[in-house]
C-alpha positions as CSV (number, residue, x, y, z in Angstrom):
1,X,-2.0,15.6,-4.1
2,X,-1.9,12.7,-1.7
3,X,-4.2,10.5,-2.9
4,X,-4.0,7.8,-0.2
5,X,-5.9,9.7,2.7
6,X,-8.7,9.8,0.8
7,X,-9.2,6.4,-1.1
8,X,-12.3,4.4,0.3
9,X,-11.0,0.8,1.4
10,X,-9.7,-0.9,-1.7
11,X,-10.3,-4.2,-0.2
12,X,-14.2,-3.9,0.3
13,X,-14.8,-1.4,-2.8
14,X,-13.0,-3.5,-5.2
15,X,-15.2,-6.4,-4.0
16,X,-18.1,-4.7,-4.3
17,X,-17.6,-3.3,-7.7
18,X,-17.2,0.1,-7.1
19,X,-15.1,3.2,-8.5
20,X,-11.3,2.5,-6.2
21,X,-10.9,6.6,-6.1
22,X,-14.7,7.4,-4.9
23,X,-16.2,4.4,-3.9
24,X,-19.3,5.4,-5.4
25,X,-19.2,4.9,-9.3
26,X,-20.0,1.4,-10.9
27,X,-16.5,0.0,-11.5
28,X,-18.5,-2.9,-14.5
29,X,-20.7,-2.3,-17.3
30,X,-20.9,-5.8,-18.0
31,X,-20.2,-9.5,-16.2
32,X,-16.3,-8.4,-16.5
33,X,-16.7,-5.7,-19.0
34,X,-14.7,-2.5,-17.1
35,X,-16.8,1.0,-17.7
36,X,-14.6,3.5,-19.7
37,X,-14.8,5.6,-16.7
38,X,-16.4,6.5,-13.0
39,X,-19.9,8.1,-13.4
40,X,-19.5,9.3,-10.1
41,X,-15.8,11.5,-10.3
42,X,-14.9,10.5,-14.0
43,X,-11.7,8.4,-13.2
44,X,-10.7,7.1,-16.5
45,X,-10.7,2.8,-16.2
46,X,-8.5,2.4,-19.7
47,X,-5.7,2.2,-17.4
48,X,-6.4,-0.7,-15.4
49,X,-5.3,-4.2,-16.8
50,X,-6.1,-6.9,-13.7
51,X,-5.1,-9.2,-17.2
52,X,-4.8,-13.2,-15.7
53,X,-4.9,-12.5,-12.1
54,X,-8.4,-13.1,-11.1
55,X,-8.6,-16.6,-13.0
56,X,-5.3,-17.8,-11.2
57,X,-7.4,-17.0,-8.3
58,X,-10.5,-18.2,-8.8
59,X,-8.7,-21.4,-10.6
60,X,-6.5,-21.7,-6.8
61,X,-9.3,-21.1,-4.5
62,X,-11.7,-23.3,-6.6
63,X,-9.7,-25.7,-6.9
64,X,-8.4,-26.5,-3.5
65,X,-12.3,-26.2,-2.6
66,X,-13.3,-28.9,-4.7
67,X,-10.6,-31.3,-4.7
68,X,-10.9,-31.1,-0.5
69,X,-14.4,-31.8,-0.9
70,X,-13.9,-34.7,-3.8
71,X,-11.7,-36.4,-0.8
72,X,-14.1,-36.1,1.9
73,X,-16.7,-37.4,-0.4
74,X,-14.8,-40.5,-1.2
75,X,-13.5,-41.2,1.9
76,X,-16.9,-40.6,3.8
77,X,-19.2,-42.4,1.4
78,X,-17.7,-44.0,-1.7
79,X,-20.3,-42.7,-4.2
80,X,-20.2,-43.4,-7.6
81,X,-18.2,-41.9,-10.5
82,X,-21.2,-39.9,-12.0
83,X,-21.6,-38.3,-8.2
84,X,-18.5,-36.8,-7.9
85,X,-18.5,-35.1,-11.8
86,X,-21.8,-33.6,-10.8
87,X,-20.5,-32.4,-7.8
88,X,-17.3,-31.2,-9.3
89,X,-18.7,-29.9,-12.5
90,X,-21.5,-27.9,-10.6
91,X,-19.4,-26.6,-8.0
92,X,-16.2,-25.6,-10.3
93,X,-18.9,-23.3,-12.7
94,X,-20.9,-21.8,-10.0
95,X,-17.9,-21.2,-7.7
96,X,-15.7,-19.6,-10.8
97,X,-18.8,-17.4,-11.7
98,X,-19.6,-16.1,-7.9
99,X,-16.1,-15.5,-7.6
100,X,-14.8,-14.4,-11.1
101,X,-16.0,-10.5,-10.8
102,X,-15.3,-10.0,-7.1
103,X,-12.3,-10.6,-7.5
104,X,-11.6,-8.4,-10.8
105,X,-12.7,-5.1,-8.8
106,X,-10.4,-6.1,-5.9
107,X,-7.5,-6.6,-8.4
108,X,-8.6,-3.2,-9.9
109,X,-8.6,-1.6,-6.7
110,X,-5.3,-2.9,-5.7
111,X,-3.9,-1.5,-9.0
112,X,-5.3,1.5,-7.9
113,X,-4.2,2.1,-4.1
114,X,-1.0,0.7,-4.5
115,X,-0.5,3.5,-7.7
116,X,0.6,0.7,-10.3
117,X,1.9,2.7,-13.3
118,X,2.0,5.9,-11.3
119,X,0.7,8.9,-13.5
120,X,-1.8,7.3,-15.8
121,X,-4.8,7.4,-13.0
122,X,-4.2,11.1,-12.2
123,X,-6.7,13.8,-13.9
């Protein structure tokens, strides 16, 4: 079976959360818990391990988004040193936790179209 013809997108079905074979099932049953499988065509998830990837991400992106904005700050307006940890802090959590699970499915969905570890996805 050639699997590729039929695969949704992986890119916007992995950020969206969704089953990378369907498209349709829930690919979380938590924040970042995976389901065991697809409610939708019963793809079994055990197989997928996106393991450090989508905190080096979110750490990279995150971090080049606040540092950038810590120098504009500083340059533009000097505040004080309580302004930029609020900043910082409050942009590092929320960012990480927008992005955190996005990121995951896409990983997932990667995994997925690109057949890592052929064999194990295939009912």
């Amino acid at each position: 079976m050639n699997r590729t013809h039929d695969l949704p997108a992986p890119i916007p079905t992995g950020l969206r959360g969704r089953c990378p074979r369907c498209g349709e099932g829930h690919l979380f049953q938590g924040f970042l818990t995976l389901r065991p499988s697809c409610e939708a065509c019963g793809l079994d998830y055990s197989g997928f391990d996106s393991a450090d990837g989508p905190a080096f991400f979110v750490m990279s992106i995150v971090g080049l988004v606040v540092v950038g904005l810590a120098l504009w700050l500083e340059i533009a307006y000097e505040p004080p040193i309580w302004v930029h940890a609020l900043v910082a802090g409050t942009l590092s959590i929320g960012l990480s936790l927008l992005m955190v699970r996005p990121l995951k499915g896409l990983l997932v969905a990667l995994q997925y179209s690109n057949k890592a570890e052929e064999g194990r996805f295939e009912k």
